[in-house]
Biopython code that builds the backbone (N, CA, C, O; Angstrom):
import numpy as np
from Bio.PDB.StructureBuilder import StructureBuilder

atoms = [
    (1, "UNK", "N", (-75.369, 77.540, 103.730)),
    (1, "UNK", "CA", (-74.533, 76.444, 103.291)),
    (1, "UNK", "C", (-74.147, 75.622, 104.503)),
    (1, "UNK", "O", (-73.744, 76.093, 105.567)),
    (2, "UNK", "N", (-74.349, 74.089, 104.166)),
    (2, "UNK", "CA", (-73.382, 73.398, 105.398)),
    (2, "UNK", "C", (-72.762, 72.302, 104.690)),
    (2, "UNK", "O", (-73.122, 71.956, 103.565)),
    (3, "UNK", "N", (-71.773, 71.722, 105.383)),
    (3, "UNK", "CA", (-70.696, 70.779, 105.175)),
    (3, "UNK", "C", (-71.105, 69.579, 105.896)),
    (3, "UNK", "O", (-70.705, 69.807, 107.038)),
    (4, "UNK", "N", (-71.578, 68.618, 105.900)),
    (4, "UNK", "CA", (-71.296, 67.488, 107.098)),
    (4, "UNK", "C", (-70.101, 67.212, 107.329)),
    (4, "UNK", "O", (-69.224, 67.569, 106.543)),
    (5, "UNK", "N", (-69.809, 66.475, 108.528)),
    (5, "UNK", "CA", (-68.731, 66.489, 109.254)),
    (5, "UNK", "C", (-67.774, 64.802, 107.910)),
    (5, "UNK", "O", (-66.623, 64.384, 108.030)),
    (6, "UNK", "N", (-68.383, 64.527, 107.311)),
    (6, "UNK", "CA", (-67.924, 63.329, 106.709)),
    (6, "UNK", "C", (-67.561, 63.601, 105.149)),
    (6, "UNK", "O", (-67.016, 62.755, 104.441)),
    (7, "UNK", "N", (-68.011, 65.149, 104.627)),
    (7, "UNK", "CA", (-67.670, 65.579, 103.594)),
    (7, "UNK", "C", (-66.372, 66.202, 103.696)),
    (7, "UNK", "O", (-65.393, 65.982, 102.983)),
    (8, "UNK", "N", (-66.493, 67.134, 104.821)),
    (8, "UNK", "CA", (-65.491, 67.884, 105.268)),
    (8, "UNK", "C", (-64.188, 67.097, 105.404)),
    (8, "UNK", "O", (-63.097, 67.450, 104.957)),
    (9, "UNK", "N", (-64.522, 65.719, 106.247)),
    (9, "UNK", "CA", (-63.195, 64.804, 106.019)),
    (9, "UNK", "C", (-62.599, 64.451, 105.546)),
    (9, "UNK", "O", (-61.374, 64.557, 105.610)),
    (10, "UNK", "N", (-63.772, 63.411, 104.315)),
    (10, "UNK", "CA", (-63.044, 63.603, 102.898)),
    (10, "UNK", "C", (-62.720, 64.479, 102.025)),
    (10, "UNK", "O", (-62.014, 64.044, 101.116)),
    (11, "UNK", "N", (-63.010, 65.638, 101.983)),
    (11, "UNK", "CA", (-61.848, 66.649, 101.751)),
    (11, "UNK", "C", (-60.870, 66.669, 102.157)),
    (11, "UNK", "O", (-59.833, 66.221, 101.666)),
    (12, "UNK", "N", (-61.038, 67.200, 103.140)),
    (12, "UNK", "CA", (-59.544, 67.393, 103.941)),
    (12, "UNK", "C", (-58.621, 66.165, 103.742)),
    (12, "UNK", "O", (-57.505, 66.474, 103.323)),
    (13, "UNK", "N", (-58.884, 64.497, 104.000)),
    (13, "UNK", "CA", (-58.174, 63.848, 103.140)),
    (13, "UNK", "C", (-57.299, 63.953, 102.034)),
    (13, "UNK", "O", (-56.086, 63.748, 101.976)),
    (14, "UNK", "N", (-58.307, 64.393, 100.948)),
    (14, "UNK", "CA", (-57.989, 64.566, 99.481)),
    (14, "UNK", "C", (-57.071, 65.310, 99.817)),
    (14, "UNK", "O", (-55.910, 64.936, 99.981)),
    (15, "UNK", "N", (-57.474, 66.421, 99.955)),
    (15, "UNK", "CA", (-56.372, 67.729, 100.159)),
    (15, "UNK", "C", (-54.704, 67.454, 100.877)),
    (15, "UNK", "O", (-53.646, 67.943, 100.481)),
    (16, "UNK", "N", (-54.914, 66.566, 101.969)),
    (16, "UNK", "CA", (-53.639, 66.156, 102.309)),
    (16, "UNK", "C", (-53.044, 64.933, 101.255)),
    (16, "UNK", "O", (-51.814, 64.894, 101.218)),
    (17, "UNK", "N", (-53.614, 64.135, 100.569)),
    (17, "UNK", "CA", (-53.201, 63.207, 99.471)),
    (17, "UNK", "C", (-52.086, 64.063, 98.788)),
    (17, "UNK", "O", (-50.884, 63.800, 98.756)),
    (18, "UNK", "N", (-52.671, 65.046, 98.295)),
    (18, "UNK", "CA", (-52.479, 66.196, 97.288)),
    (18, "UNK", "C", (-51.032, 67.028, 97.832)),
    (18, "UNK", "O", (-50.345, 67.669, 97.037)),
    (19, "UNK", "N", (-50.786, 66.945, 98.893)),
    (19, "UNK", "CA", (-50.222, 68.176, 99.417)),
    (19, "UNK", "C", (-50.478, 68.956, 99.686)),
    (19, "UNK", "O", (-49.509, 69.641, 100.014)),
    (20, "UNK", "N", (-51.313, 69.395, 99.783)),
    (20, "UNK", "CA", (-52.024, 70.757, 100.034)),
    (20, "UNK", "C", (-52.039, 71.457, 101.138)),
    (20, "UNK", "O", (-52.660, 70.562, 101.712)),
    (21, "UNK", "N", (-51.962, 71.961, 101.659)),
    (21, "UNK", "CA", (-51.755, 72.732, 102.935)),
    (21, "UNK", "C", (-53.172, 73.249, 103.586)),
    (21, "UNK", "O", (-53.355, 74.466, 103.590)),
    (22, "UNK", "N", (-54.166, 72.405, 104.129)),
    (22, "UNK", "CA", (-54.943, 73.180, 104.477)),
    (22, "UNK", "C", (-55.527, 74.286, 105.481)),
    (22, "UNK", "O", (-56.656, 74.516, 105.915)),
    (23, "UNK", "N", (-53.918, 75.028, 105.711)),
    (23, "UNK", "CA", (-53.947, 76.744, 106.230)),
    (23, "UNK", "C", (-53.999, 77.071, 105.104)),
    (23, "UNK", "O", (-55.021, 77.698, 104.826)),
    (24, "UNK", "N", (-53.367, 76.924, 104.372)),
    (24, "UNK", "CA", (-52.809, 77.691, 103.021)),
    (24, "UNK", "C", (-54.629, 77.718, 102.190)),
    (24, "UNK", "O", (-55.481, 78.591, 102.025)),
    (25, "UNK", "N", (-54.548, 76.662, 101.953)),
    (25, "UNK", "CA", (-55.746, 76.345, 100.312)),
    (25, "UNK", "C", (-57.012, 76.060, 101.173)),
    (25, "UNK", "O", (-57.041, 75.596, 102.313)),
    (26, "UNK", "N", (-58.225, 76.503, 100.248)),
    (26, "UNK", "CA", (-59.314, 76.396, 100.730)),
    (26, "UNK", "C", (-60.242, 76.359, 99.444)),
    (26, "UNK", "O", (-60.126, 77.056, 98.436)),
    (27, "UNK", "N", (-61.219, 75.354, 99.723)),
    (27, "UNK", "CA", (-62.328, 74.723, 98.766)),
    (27, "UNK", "C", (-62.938, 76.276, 98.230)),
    (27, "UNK", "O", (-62.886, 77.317, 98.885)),
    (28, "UNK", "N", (-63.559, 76.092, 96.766)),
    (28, "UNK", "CA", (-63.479, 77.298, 96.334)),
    (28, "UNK", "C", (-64.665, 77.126, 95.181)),
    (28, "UNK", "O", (-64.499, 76.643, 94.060)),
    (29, "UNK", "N", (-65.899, 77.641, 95.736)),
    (29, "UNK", "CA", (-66.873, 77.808, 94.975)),
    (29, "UNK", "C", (-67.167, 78.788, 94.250)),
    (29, "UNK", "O", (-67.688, 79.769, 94.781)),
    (30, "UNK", "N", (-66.841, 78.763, 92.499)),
    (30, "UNK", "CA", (-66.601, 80.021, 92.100)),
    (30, "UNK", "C", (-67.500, 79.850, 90.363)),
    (30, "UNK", "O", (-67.455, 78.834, 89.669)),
    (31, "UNK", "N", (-68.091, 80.871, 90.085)),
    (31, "UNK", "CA", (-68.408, 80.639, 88.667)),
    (31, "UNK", "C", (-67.235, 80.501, 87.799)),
    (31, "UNK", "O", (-66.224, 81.165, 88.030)),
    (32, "UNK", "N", (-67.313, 79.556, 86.662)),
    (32, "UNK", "CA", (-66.620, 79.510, 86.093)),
    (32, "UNK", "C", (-67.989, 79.049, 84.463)),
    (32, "UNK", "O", (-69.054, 78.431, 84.454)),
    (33, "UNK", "N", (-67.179, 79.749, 83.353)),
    (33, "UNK", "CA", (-67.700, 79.878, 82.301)),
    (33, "UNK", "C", (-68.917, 79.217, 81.961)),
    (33, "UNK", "O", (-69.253, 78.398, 81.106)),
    (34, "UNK", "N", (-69.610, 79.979, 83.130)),
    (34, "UNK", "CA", (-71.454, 80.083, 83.501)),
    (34, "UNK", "C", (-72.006, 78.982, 84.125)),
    (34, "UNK", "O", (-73.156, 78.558, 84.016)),
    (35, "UNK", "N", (-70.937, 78.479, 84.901)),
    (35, "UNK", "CA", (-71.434, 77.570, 85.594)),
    (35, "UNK", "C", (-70.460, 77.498, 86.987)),
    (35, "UNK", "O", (-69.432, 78.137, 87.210)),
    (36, "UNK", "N", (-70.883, 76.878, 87.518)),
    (36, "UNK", "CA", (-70.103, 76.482, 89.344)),
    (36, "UNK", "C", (-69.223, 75.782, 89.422)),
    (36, "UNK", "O", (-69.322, 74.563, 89.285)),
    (37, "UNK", "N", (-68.108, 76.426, 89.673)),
    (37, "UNK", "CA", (-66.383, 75.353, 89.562)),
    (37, "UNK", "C", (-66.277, 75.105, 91.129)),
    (37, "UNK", "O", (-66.640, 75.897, 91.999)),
    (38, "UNK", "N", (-65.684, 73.795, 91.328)),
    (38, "UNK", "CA", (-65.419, 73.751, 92.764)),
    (38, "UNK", "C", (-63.489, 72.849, 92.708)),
    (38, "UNK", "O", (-62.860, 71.912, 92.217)),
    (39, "UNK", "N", (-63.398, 73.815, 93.446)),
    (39, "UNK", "CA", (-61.769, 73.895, 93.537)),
    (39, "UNK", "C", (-61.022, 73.776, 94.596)),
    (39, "UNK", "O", (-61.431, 73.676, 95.752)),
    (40, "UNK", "N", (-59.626, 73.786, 94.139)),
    (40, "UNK", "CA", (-58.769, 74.544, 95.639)),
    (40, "UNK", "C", (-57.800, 76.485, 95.634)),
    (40, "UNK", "O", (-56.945, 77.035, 94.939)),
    (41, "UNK", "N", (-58.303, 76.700, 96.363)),
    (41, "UNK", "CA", (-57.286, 77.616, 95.733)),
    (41, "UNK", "C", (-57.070, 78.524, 97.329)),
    (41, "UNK", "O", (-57.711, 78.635, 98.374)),
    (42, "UNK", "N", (-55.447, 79.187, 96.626)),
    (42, "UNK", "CA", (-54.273, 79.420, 97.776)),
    (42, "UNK", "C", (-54.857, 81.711, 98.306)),
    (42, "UNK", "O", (-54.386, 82.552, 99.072)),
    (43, "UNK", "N", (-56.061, 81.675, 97.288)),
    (43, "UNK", "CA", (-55.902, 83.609, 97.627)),
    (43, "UNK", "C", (-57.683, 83.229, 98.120)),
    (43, "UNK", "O", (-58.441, 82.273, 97.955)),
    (44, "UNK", "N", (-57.758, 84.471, 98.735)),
    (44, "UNK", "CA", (-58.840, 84.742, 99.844)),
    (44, "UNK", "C", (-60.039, 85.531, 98.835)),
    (44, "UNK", "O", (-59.657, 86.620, 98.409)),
    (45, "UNK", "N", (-61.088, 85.212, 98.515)),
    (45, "UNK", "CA", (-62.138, 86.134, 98.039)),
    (45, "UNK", "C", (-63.342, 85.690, 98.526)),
    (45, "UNK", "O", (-63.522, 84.771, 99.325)),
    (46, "UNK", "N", (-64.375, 86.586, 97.858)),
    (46, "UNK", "CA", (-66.158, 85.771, 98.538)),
    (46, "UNK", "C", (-66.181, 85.971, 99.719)),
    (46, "UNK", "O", (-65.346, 86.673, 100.291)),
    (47, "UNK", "N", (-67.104, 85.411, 100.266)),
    (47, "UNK", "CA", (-67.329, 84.938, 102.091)),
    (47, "UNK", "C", (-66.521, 83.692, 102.370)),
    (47, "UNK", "O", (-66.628, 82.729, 101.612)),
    (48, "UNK", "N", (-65.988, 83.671, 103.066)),
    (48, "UNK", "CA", (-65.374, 82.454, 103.857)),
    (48, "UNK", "C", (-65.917, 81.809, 104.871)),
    (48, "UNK", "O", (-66.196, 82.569, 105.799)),
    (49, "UNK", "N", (-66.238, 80.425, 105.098)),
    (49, "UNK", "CA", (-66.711, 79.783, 105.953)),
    (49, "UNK", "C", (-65.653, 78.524, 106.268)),
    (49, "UNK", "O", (-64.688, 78.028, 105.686)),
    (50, "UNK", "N", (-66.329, 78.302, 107.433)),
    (50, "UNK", "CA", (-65.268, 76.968, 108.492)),
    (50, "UNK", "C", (-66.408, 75.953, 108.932)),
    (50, "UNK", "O", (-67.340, 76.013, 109.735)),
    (51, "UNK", "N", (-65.751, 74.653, 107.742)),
    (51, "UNK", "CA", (-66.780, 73.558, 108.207)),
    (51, "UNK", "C", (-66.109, 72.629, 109.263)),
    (51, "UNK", "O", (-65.082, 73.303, 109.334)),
    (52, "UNK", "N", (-65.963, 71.973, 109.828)),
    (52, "UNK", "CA", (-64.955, 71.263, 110.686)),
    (52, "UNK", "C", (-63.986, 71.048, 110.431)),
    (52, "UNK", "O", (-63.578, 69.919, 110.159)),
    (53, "UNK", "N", (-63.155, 72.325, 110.445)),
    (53, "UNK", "CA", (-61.811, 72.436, 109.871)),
    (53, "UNK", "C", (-61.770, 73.106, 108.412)),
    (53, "UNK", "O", (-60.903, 73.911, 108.073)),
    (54, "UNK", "N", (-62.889, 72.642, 107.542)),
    (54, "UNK", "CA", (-62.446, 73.022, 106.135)),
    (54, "UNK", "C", (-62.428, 74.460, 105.944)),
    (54, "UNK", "O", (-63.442, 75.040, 106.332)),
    (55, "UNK", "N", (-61.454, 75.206, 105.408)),
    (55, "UNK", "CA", (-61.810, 76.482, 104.906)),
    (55, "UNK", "C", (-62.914, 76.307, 103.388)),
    (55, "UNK", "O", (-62.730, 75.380, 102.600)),
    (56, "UNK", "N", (-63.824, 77.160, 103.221)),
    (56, "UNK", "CA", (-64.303, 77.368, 102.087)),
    (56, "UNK", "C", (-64.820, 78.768, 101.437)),
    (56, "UNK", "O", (-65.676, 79.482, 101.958)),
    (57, "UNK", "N", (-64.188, 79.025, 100.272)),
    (57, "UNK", "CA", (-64.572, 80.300, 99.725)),
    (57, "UNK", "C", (-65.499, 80.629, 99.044)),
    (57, "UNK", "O", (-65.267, 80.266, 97.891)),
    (58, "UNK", "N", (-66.578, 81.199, 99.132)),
    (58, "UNK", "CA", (-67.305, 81.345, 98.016)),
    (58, "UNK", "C", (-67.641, 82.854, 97.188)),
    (58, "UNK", "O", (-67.734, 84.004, 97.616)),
    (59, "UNK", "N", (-67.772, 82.266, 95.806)),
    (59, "UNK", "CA", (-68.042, 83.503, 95.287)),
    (59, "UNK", "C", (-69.253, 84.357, 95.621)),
    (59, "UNK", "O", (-70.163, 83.685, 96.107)),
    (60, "UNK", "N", (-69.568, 85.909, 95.469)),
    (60, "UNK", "CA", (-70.607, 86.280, 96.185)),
    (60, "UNK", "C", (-72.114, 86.481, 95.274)),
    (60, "UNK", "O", (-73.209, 86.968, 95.555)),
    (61, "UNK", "N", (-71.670, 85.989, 94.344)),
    (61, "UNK", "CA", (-72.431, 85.421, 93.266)),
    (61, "UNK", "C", (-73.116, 84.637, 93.246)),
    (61, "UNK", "O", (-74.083, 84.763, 92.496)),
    (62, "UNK", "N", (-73.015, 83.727, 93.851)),
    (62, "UNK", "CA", (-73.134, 81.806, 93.989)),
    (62, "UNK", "C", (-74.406, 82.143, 95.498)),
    (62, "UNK", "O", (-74.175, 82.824, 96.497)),
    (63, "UNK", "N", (-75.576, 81.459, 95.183)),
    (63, "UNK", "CA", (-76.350, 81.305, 96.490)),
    (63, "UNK", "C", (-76.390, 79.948, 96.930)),
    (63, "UNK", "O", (-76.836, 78.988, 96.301)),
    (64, "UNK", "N", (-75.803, 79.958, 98.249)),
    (64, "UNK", "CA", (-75.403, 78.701, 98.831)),
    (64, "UNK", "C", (-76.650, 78.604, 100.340)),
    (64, "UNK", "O", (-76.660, 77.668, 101.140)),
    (65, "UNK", "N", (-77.349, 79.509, 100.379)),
    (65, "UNK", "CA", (-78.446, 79.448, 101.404)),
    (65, "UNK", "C", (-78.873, 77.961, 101.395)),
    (65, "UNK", "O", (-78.825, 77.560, 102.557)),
    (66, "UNK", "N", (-79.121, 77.350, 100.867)),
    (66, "UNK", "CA", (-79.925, 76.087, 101.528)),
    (66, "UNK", "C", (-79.222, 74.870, 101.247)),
    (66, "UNK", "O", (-79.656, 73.732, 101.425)),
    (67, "UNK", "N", (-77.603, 75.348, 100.592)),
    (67, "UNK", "CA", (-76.897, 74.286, 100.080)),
    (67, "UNK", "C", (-76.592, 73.242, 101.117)),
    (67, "UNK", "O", (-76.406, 73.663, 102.258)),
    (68, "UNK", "N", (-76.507, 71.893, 100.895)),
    (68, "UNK", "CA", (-75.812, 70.645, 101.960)),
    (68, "UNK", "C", (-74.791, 70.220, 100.694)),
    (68, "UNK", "O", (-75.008, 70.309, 99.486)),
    (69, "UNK", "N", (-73.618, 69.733, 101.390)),
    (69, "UNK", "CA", (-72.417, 69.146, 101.036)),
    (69, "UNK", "C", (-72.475, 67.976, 101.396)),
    (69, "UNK", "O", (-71.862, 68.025, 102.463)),
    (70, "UNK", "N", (-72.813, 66.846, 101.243)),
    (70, "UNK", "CA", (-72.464, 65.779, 102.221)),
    (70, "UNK", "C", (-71.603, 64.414, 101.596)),
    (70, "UNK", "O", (-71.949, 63.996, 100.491)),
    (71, "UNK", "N", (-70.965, 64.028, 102.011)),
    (71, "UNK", "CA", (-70.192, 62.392, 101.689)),
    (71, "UNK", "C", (-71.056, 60.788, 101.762)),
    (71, "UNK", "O", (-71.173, 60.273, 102.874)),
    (72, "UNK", "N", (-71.353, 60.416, 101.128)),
    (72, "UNK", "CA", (-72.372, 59.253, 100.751)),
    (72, "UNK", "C", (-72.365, 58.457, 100.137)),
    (72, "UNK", "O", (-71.442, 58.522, 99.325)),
    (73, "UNK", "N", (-73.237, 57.228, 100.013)),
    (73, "UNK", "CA", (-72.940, 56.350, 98.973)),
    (73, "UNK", "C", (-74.879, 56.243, 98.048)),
    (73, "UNK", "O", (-76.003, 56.274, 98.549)),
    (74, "UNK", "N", (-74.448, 56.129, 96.719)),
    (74, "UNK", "CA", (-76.149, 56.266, 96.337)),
    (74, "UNK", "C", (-75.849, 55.313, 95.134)),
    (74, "UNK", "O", (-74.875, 55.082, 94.416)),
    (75, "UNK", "N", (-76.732, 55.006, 95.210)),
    (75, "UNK", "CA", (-76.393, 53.932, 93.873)),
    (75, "UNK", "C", (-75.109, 53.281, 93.709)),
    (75, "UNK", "O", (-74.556, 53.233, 92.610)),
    (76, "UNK", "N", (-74.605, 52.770, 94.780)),
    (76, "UNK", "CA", (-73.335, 51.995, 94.986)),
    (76, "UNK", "C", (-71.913, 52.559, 94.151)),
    (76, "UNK", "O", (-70.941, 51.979, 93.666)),
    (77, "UNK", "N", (-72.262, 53.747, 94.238)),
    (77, "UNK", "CA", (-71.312, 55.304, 94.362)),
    (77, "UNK", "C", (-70.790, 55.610, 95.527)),
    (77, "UNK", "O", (-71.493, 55.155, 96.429)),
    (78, "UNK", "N", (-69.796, 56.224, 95.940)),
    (78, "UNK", "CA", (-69.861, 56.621, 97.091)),
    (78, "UNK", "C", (-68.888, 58.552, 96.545)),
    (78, "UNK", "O", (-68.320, 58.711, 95.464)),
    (79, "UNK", "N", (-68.956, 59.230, 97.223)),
    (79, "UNK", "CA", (-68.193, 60.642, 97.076)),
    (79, "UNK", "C", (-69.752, 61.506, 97.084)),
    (79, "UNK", "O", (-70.890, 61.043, 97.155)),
    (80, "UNK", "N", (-69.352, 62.715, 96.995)),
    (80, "UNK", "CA", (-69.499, 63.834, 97.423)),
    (80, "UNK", "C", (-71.254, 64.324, 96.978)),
    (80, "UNK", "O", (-71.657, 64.021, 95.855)),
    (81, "UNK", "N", (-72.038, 64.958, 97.801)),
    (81, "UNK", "CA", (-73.297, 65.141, 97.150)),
    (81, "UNK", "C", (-73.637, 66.450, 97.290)),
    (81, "UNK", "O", (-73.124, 66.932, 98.300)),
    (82, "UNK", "N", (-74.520, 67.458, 96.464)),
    (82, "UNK", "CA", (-74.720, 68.543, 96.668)),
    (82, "UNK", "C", (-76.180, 68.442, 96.820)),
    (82, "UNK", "O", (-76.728, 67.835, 95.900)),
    (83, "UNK", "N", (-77.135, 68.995, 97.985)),
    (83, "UNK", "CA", (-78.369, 69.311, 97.878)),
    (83, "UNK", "C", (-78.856, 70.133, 98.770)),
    (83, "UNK", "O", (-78.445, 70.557, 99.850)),
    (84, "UNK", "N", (-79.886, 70.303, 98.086)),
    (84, "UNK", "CA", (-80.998, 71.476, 98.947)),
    (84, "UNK", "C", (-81.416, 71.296, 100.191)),
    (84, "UNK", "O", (-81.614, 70.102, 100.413)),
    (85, "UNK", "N", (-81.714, 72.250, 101.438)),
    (85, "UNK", "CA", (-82.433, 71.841, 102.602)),
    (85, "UNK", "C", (-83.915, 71.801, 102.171)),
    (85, "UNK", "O", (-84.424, 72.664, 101.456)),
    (86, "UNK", "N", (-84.589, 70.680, 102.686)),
    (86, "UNK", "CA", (-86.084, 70.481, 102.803)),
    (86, "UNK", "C", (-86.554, 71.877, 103.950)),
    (86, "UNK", "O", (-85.993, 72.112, 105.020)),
    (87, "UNK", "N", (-87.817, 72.721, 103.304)),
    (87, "UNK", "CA", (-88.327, 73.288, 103.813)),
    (87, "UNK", "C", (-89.601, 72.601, 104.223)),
    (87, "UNK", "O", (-90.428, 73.195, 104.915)),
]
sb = StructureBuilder()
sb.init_structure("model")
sb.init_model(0)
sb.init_chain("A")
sb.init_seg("    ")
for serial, (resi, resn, name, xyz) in enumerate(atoms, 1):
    if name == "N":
        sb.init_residue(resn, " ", resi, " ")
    sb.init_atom(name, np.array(xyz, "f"), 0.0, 1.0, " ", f" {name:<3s}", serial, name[0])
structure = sb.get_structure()
Protein backbone atom coordinates (compact mmCIF):
# COMPACT_ATOMS: atom_id res chain seq x y z
CA UNK A 1 0.00 0.00 0.00
CA UNK A 2 1.11 3.68 -0.53
CA UNK A 3 -0.32 7.09 0.13
CA UNK A 4 1.06 10.01 -1.98
CA UNK A 5 2.20 12.78 -0.19
CA UNK A 6 -1.00 14.95 -1.66
CA UNK A 7 -3.60 12.33 -0.57
CA UNK A 8 -2.20 12.11 2.73
CA UNK A 9 -2.69 15.99 2.94
CA UNK A 10 -5.89 16.07 1.98
CA UNK A 11 -6.75 13.90 4.54
CA UNK A 12 -5.18 15.15 7.11
CA UNK A 13 -6.96 18.45 6.11
CA UNK A 14 -10.34 16.85 6.20
CA UNK A 15 -9.56 15.36 9.40
CA UNK A 16 -8.58 18.68 11.00
CA UNK A 17 -11.92 20.40 9.31
CA UNK A 18 -13.63 17.71 11.32
CA UNK A 19 -11.88 17.93 14.56
CA UNK A 20 -10.32 15.12 14.64
CA UNK A 21 -7.30 14.57 16.35
CA UNK A 22 -4.88 13.04 14.21
CA UNK A 23 -2.85 11.23 17.27
CA UNK A 24 -6.02 10.08 18.33
CA UNK A 25 -8.01 8.82 14.83
CA UNK A 26 -6.62 7.07 12.01
CA UNK A 27 -7.95 6.26 8.36
CA UNK A 28 -9.46 2.86 8.58
CA UNK A 29 -9.71 0.30 5.94
CA UNK A 30 -12.09 -2.22 7.06
CA UNK A 31 -14.72 -4.69 5.51
CA UNK A 32 -17.85 -3.65 5.99
CA UNK A 33 -21.06 -5.66 4.84
CA UNK A 34 -18.86 -7.39 2.06
CA UNK A 35 -17.35 -4.73 0.91
CA UNK A 36 -14.37 -2.02 1.85
CA UNK A 37 -15.40 0.86 4.26
CA UNK A 38 -12.94 3.62 4.54
CA UNK A 39 -13.19 5.62 7.68
CA UNK A 40 -11.92 7.28 10.75
CA UNK A 41 -11.67 5.61 13.72
CA UNK A 42 -10.25 6.33 17.45
CA UNK A 43 -9.17 2.09 18.50
CA UNK A 44 -6.06 0.35 17.03
CA UNK A 45 -6.60 -3.01 14.92
CA UNK A 46 -5.08 -4.63 11.51
CA UNK A 47 -1.56 -3.48 10.53
CA UNK A 48 -0.89 0.06 10.93
CA UNK A 49 0.97 2.16 8.59
CA UNK A 50 2.45 5.93 8.49
CA UNK A 51 1.97 7.80 5.28
CA UNK A 52 3.39 11.34 5.77
CA UNK A 53 1.96 11.76 8.89
CA UNK A 54 -1.28 9.82 8.23
CA UNK A 55 -1.98 7.00 10.56
CA UNK A 56 -3.79 4.15 8.68
CA UNK A 57 -5.41 0.93 9.83
CA UNK A 58 -6.07 -1.83 7.99
CA UNK A 59 -8.05 -4.77 8.27
CA UNK A 60 -5.98 -8.04 7.88
CA UNK A 61 -8.39 -9.18 5.54
CA UNK A 62 -8.18 -6.43 3.01
CA UNK A 63 -5.02 -6.91 0.43
CA UNK A 64 -3.55 -3.62 0.01
CA UNK A 65 -0.15 -4.99 -1.71
CA UNK A 66 -0.24 -3.02 -4.81
CA UNK A 67 -2.77 -0.47 -3.56
CA UNK A 68 -1.97 3.59 -4.51
CA UNK A 69 -4.05 6.25 -2.72
CA UNK A 70 -3.54 9.28 -4.52
CA UNK A 71 -5.29 13.00 -4.67
CA UNK A 72 -6.14 14.11 -8.35
CA UNK A 73 -8.20 15.61 -10.69
CA UNK A 74 -9.82 13.22 -13.68
CA UNK A 75 -12.50 14.21 -15.52
CA UNK A 76 -12.65 17.67 -13.99
CA UNK A 77 -13.19 15.87 -10.55
CA UNK A 78 -10.77 16.39 -8.27
CA UNK A 79 -10.51 14.02 -4.63
CA UNK A 80 -9.24 10.90 -3.83
CA UNK A 81 -8.21 7.82 -6.21
CA UNK A 82 -7.65 4.21 -5.49
CA UNK A 83 -5.36 2.09 -7.86
CA UNK A 84 -3.23 -0.67 -8.63
CA UNK A 85 0.69 -0.58 -9.13
CA UNK A 86 1.63 -1.30 -12.84
CA UNK A 87 3.72 -4.39 -12.94
Amino acid sequence: MKITEPAATAILNEMSKAGLDIKRYAVSFEFVNNGVGFSFRDDKFGKEYNFHGLRVCVDGRINTDDMIVDFTEVNGKVGLIFTGEEK
